[in-house]
MOPAC internal coordinates of N, CA, C and O (Angstrom, degrees):
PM7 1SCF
backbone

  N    0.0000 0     0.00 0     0.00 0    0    0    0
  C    1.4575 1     0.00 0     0.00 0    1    0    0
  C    1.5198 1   109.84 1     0.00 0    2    1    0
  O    1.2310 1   125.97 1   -29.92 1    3    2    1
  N    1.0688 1   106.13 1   150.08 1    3    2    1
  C    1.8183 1   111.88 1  -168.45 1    5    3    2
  C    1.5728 1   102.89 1  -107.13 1    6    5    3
  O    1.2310 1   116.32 1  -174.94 1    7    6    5
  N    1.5883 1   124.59 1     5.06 1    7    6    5
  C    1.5359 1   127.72 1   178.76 1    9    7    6
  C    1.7956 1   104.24 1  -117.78 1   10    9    7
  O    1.2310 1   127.22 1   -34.26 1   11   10    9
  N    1.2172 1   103.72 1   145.74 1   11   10    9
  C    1.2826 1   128.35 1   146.27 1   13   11   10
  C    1.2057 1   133.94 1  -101.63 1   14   13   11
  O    1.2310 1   127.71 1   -18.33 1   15   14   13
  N    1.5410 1   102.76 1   161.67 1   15   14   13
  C    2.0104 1    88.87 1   173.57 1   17   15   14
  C    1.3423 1   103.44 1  -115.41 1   18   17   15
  O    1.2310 1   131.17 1   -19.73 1   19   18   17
  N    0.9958 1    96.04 1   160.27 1   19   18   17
  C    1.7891 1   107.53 1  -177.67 1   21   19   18
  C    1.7328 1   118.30 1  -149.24 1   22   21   19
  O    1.2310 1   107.65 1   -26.91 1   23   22   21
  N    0.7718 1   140.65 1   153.09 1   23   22   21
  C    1.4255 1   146.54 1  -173.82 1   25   23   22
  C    1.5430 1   122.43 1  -103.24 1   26   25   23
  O    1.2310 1   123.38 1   -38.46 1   27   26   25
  N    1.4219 1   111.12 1   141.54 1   27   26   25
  C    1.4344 1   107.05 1   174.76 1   29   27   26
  C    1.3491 1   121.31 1  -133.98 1   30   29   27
  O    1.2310 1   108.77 1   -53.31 1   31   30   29
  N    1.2569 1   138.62 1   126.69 1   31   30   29
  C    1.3630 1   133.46 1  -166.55 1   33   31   30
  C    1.5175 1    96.15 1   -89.60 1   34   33   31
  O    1.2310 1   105.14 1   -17.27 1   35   34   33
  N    0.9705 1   145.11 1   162.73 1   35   34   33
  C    1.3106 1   136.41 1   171.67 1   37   35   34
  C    1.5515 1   110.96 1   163.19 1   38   37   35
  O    1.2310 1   103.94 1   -10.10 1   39   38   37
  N    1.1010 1   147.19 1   169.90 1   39   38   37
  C    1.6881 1   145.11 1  -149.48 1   41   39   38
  C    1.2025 1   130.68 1    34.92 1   42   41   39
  O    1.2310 1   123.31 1  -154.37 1   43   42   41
  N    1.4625 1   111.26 1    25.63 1   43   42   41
  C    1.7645 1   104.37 1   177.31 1   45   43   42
  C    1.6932 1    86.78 1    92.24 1   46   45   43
  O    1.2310 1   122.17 1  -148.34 1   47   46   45
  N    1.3942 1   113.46 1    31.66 1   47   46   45
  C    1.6496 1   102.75 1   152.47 1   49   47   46
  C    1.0723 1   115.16 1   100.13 1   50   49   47
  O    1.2310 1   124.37 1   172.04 1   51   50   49
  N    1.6175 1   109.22 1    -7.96 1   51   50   49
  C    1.4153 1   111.51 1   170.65 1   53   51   50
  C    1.5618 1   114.00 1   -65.37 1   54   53   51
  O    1.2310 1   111.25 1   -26.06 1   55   54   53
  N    1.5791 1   134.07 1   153.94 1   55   54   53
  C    1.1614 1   119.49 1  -171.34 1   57   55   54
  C    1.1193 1    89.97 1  -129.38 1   58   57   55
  O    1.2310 1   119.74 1   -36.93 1   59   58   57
  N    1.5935 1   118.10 1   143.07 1   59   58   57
  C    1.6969 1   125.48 1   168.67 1   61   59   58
  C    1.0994 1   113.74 1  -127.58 1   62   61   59
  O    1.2310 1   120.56 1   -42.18 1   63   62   61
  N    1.0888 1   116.54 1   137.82 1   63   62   61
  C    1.7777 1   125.95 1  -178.09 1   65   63   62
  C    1.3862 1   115.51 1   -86.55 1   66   65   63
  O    1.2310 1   111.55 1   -60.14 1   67   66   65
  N    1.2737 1   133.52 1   119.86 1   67   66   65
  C    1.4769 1   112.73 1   177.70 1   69   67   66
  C    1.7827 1   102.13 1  -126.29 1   70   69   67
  O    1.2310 1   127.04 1     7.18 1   71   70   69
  N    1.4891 1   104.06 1  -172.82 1   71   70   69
  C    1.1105 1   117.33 1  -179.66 1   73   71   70
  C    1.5305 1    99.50 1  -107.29 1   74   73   71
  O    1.2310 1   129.35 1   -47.03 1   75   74   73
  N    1.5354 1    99.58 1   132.97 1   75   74   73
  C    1.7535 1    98.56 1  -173.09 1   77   75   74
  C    2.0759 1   106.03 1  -114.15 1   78   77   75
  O    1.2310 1   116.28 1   -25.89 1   79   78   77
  N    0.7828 1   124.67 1   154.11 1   79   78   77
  C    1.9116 1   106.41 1  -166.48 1   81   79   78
  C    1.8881 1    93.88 1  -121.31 1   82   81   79
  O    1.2310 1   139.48 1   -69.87 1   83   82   81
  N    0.8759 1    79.82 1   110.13 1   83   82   81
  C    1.9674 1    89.20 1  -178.53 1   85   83   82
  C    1.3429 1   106.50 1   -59.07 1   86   85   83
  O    1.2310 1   127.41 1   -37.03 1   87   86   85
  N    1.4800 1   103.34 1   142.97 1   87   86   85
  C    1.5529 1   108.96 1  -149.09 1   89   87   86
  C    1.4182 1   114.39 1   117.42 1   90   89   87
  O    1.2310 1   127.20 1   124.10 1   91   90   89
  N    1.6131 1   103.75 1   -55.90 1   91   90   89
  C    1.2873 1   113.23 1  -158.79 1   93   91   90
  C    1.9469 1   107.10 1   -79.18 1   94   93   91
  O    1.2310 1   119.64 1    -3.51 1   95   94   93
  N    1.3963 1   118.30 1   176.49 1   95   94   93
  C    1.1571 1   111.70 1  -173.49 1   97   95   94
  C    2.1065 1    96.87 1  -107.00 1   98   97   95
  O    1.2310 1   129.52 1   -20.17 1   99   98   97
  N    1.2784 1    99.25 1   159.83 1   99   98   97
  C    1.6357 1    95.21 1  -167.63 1  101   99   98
  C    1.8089 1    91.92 1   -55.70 1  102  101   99
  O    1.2310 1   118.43 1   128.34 1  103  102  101
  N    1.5620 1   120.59 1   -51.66 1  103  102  101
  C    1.8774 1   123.54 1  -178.41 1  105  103  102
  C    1.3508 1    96.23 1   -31.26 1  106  105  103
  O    1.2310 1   118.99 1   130.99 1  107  106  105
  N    1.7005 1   119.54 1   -49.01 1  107  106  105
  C    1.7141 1   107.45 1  -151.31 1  109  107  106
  C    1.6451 1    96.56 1   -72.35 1  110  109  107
  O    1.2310 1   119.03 1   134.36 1  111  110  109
  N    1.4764 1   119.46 1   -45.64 1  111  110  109
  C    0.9455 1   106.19 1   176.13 1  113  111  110
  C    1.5287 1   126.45 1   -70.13 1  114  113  111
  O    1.2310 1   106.76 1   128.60 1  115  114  113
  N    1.0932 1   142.24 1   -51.40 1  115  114  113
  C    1.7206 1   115.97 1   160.37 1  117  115  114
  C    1.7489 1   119.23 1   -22.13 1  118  117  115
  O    1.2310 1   126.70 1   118.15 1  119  118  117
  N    1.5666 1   104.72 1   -61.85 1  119  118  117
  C    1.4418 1    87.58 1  -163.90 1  121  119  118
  C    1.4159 1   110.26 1   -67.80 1  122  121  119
  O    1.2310 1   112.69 1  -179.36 1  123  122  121
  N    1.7617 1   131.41 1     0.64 1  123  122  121
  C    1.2094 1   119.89 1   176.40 1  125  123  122
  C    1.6871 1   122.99 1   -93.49 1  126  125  123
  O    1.2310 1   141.75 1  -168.65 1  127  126  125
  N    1.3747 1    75.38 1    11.35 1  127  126  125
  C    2.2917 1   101.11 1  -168.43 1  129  127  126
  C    1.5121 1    96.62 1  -113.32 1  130  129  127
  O    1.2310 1   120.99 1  -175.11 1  131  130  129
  N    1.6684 1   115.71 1     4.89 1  131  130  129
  C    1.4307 1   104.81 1  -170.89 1  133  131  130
  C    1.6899 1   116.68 1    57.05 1  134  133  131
  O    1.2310 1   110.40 1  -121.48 1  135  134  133
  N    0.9363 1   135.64 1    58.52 1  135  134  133
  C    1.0905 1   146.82 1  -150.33 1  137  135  134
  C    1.5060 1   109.20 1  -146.20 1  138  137  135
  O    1.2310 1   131.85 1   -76.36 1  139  138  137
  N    1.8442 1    94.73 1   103.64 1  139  138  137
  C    2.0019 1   113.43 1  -163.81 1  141  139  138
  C    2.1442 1    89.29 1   -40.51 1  142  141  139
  O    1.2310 1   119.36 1  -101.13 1  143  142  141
  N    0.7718 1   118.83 1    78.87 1  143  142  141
  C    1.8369 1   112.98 1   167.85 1  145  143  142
  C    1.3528 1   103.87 1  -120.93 1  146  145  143
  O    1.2310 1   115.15 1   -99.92 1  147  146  145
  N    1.8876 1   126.81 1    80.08 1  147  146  145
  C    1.5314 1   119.62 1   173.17 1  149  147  146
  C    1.8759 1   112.62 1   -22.92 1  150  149  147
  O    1.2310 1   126.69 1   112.58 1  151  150  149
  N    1.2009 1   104.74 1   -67.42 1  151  150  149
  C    2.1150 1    98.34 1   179.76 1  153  151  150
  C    1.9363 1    79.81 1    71.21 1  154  153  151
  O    1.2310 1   115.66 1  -128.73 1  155  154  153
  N    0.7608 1   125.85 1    51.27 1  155  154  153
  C    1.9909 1   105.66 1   172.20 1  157  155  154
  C    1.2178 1    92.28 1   -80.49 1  158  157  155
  O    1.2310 1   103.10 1    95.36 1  159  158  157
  N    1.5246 1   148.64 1   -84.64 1  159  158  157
  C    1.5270 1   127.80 1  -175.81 1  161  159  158
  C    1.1189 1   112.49 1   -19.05 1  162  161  159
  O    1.2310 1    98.00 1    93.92 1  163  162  161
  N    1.2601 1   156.91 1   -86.08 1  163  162  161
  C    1.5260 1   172.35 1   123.86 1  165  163  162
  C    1.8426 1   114.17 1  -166.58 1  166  165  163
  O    1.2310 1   138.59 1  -150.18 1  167  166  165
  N    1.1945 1    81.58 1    29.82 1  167  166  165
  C    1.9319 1    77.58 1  -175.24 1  169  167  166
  C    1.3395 1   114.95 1   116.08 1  170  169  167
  O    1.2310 1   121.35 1  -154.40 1  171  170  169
  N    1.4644 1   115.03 1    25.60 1  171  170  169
  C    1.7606 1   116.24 1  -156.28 1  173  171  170
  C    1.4412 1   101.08 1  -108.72 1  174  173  171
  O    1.2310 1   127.80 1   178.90 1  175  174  173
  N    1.3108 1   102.58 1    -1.10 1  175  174  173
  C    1.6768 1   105.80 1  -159.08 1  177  175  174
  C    1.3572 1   142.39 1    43.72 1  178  177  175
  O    1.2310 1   131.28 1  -137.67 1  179  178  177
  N    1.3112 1    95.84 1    42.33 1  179  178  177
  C    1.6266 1   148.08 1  -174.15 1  181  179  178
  C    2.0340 1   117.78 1   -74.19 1  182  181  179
  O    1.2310 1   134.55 1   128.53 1  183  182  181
  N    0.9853 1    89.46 1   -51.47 1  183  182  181
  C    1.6176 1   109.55 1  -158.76 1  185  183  182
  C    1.1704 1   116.87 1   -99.26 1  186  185  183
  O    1.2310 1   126.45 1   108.14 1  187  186  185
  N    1.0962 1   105.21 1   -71.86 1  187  186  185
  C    1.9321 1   120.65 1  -163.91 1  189  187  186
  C    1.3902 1   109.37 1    85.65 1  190  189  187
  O    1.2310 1   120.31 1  -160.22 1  191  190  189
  N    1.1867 1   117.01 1    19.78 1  191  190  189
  C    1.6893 1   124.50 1   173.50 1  193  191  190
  C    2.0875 1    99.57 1   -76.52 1  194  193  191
  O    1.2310 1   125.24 1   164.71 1  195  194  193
  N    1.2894 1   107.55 1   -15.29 1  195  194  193
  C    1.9054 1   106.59 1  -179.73 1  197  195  194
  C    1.7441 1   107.88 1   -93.73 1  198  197  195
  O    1.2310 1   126.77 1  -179.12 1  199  198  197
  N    1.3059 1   104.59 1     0.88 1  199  198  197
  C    1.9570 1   102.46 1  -177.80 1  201  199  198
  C    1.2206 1   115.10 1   -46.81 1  202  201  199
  O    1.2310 1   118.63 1   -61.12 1  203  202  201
  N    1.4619 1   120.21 1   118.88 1  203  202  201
  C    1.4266 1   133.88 1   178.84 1  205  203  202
  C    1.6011 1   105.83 1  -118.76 1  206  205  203
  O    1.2310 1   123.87 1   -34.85 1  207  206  205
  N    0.8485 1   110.18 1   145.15 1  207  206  205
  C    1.5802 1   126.42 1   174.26 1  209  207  206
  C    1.9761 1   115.65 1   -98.63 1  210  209  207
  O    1.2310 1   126.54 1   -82.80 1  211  210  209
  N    1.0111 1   105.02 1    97.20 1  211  210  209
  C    1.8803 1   117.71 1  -169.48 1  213  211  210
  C    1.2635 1    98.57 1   -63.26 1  214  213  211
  O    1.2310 1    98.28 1   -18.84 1  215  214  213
  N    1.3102 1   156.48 1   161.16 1  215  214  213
  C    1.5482 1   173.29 1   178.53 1  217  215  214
  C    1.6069 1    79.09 1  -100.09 1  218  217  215
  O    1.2310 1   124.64 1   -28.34 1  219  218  217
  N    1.9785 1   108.71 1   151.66 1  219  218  217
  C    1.3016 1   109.51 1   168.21 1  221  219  218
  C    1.4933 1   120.42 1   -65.16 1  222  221  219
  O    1.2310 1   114.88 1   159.35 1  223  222  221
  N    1.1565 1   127.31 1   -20.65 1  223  222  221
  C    1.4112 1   138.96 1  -166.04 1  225  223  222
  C    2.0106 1    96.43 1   -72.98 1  226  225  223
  O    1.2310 1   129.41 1   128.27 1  227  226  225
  N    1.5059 1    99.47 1   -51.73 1  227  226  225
  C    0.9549 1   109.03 1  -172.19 1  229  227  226
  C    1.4692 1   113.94 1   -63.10 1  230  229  227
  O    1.2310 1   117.49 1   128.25 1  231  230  229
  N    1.5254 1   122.39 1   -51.75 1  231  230  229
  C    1.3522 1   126.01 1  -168.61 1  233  231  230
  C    1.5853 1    95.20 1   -73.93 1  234  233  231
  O    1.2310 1   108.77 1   179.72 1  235  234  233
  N    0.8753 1   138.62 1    -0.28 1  235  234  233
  C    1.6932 1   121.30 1   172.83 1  237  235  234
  C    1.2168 1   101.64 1   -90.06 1  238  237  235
  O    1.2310 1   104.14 1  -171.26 1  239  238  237
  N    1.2280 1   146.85 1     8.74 1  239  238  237
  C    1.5619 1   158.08 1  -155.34 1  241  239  238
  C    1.7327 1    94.75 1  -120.75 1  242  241  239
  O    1.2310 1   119.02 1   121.58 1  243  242  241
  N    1.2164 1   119.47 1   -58.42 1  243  242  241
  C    1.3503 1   119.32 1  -156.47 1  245  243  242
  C    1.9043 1   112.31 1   -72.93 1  246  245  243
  O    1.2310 1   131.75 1   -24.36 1  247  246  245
  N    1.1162 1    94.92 1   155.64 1  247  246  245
  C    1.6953 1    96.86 1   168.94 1  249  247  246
  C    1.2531 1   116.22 1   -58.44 1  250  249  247
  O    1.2310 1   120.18 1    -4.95 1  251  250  249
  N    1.5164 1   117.26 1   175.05 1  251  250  249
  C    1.6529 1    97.55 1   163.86 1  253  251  250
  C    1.1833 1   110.53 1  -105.30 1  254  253  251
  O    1.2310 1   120.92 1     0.80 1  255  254  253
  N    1.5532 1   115.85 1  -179.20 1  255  254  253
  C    1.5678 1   129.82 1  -145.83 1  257  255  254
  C    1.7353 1    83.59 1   -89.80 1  258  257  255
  O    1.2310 1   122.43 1   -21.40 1  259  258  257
  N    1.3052 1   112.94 1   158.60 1  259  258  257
  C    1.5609 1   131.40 1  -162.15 1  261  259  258
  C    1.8694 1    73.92 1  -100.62 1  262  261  259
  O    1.2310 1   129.20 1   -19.36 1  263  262  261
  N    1.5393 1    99.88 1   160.64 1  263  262  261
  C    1.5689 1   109.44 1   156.09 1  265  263  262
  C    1.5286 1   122.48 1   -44.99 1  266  265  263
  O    1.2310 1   121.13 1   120.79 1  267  266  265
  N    1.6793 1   115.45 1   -59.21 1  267  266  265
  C    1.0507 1   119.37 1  -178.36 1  269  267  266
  C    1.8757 1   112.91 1   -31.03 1  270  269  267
  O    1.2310 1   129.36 1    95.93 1  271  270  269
  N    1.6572 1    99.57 1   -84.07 1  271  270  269
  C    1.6458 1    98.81 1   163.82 1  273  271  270
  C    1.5366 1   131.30 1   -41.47 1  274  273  271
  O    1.2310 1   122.61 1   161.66 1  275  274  273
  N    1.2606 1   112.61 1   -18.34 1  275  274  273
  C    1.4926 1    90.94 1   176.81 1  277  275  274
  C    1.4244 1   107.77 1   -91.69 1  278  277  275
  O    1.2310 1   116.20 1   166.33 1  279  278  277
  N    1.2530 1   124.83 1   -13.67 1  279  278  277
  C    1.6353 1   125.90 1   158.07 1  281  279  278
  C    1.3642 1   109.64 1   -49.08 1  282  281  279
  O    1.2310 1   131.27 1   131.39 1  283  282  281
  N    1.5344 1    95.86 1   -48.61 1  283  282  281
  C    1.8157 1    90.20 1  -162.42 1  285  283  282
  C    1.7251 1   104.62 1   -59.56 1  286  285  283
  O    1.2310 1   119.87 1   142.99 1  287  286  285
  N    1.7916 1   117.85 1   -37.01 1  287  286  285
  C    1.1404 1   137.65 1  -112.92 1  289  287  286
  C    2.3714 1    67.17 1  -109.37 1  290  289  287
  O    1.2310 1   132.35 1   135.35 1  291  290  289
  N    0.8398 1    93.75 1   -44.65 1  291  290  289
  C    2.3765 1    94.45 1  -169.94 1  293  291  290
  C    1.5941 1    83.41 1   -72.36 1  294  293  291
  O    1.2310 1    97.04 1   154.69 1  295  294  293
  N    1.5871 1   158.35 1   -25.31 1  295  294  293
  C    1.0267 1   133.90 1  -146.64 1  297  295  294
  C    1.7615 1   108.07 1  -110.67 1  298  297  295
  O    1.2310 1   126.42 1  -174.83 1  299  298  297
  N    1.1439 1   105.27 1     5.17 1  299  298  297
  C    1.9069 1   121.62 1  -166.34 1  301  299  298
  C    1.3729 1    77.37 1  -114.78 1  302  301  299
  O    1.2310 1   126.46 1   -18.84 1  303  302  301
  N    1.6289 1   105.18 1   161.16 1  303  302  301
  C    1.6308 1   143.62 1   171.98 1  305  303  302
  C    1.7076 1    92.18 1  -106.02 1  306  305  303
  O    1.2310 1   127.16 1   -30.63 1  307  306  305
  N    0.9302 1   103.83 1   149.37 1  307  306  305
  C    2.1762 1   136.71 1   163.62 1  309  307  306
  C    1.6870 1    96.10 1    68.72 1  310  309  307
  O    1.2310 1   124.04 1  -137.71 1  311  310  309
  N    1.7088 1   109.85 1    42.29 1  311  310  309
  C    1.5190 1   102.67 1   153.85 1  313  311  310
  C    1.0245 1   136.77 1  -112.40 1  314  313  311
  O    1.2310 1   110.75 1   -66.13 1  315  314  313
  N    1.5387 1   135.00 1   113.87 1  315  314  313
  C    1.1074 1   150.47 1   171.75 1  317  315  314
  C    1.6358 1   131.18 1   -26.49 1  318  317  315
  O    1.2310 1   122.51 1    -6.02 1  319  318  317
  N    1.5151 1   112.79 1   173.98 1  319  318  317
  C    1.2506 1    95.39 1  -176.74 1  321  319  318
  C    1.7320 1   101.49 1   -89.59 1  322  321  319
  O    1.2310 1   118.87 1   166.36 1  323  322  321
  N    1.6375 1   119.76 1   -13.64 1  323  322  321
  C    1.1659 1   124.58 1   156.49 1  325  323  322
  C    1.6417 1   127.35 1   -80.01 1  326  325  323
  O    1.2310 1   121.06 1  -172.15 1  327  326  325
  N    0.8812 1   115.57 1     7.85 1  327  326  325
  C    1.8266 1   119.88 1   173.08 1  329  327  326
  C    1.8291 1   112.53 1   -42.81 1  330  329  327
  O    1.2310 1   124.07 1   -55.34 1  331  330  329
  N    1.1702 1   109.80 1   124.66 1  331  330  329
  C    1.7429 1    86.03 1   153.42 1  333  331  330
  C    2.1484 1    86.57 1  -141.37 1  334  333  331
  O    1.2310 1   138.05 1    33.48 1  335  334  333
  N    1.0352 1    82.62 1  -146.52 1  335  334  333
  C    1.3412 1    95.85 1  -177.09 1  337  335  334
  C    1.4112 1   126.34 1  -133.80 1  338  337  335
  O    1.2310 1   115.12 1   -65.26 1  339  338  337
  N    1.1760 1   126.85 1   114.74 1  339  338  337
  C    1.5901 1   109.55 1  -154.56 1  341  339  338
  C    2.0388 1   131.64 1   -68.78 1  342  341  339
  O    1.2310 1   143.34 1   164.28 1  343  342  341
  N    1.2646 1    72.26 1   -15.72 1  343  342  341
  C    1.8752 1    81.49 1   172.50 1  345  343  342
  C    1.5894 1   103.88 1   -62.50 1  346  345  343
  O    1.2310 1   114.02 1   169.81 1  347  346  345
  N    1.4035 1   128.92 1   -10.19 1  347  346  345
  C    1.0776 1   117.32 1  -136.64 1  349  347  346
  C    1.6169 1   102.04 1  -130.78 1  350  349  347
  O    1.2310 1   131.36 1  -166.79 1  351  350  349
  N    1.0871 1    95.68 1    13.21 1  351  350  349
  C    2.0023 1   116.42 1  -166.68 1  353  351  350
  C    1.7039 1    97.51 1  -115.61 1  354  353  351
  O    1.2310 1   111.83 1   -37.46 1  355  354  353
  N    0.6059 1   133.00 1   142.54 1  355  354  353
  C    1.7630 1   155.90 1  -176.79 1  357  355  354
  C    1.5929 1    91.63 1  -103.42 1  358  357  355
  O    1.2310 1   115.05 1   -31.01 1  359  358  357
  N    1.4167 1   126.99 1   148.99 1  359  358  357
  C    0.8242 1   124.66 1   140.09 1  361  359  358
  C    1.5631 1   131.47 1   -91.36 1  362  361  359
  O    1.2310 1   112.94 1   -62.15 1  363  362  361
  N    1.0864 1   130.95 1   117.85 1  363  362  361
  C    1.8536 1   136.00 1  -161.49 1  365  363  362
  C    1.6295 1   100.16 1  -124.44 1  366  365  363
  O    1.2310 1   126.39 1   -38.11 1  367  366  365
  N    1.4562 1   105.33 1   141.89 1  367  366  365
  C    1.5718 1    97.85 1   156.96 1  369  367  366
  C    1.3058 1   140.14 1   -31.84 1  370  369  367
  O    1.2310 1   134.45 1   151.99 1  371  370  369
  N    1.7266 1    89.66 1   -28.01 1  371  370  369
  C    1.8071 1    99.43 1  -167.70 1  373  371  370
  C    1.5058 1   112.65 1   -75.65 1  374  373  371
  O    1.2310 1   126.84 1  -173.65 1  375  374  373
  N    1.9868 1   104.45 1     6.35 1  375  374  373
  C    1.5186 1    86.67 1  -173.08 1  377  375  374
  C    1.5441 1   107.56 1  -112.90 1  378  377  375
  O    1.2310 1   118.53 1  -165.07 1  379  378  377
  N    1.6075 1   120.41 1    14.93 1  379  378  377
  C    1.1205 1   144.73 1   146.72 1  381  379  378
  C    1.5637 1   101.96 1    19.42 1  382  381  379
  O    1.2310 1    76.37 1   -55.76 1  383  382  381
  N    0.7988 1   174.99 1   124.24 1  383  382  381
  C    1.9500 1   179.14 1    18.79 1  385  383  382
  C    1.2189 1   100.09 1  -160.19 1  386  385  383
  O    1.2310 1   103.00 1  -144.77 1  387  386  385
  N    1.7168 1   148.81 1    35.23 1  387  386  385
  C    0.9051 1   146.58 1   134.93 1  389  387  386
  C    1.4917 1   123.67 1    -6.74 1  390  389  387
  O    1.2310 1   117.44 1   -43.39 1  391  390  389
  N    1.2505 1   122.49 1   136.61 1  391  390  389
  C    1.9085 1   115.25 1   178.25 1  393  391  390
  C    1.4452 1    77.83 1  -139.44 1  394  393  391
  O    1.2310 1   125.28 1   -19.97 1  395  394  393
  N    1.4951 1   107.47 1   160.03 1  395  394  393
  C    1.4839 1   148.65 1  -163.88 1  397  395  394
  C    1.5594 1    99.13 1  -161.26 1  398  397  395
  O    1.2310 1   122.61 1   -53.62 1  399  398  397
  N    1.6077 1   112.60 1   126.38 1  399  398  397
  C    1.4936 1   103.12 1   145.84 1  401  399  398
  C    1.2575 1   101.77 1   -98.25 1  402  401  399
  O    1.2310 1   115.42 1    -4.35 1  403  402  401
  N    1.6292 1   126.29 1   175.65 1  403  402  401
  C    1.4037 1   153.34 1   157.26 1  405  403  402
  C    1.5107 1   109.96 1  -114.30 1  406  405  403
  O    1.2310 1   130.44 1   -73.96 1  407  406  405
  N    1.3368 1    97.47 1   106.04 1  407  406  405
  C    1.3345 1   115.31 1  -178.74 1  409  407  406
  C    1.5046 1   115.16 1   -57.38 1  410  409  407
  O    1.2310 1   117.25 1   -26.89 1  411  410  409
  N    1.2931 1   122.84 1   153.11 1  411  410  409
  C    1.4224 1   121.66 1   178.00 1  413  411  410
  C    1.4517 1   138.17 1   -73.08 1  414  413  411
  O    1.2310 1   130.64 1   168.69 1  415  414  413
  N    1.1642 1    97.09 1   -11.31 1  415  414  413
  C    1.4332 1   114.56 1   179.45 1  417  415  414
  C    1.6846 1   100.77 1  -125.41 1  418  417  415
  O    1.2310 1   127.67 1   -16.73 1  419  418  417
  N    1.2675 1   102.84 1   163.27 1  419  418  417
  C    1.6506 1   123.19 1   172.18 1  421  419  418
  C    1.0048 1   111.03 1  -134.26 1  422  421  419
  O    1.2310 1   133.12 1   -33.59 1  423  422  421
  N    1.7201 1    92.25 1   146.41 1  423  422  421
  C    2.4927 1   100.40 1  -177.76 1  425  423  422
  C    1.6726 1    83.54 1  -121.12 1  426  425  423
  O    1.2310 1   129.28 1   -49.94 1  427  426  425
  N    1.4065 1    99.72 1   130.06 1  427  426  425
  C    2.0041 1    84.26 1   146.37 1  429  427  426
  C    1.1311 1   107.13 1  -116.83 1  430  429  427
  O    1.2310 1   124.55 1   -55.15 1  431  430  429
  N    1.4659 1   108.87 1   124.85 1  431  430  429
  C    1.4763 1   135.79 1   178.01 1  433  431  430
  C    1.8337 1   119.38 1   -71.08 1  434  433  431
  O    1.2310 1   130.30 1  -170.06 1  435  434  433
  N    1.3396 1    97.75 1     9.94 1  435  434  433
  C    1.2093 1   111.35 1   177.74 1  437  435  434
  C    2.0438 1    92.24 1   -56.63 1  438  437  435
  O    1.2310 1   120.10 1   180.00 1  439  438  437

């Protein structure tokens, strides 16, 4: 199978499970789950309108953040020591039951 599942906290805590298609970037998958994720750059690593918050389980799974994102990621307010940004996540097997919250507010760091 070419999908995973992965989790999303998002509406005041509601959590939704979606199917994520490896290949894809975690942004592509929200906006294909309907999933409140502005993406206004479109994946350029531009904005910080894609900030997701990783579960610890989860962020020990992920690569680490390239320079580019961690600029984007030191220049926004309400980021964690789990923040990344979703344009910026691959989807891989390894992220198999993945959780993300989506924070309630948005900065664009443009």
């Amino acid at each position: 199978s070419s999908g995973i599942n992965a989790e999303y906290g998002v509406e005041k805590g509601v959590e939704r499970r979606v199917k994520a298609i490896r290949g894809d970037t975690l942004m592509e998958t929200a906006k294909d789950n309907r999933i409140g994720l502005p993406s206004i750059c479109g994946g350029m690593c531009e904005c910080s309108t894609c900030h997701v918050i990783a579960d610890e389980a989860t962020w020990s799974l992920l690569p680490k953040a390239e320079e580019e994102e961690l600029d984007v990621l030191d220049s926004m307010a309400g980021v964690t020591d789990t923040s990344r940004l979703a344009c910026q996540i691959d989807i891989t097997r390894a992220l198999e039951g993945a959780r993300f919250t989506v924070p309630d507010s948005f900065t664009d760091a443009r």
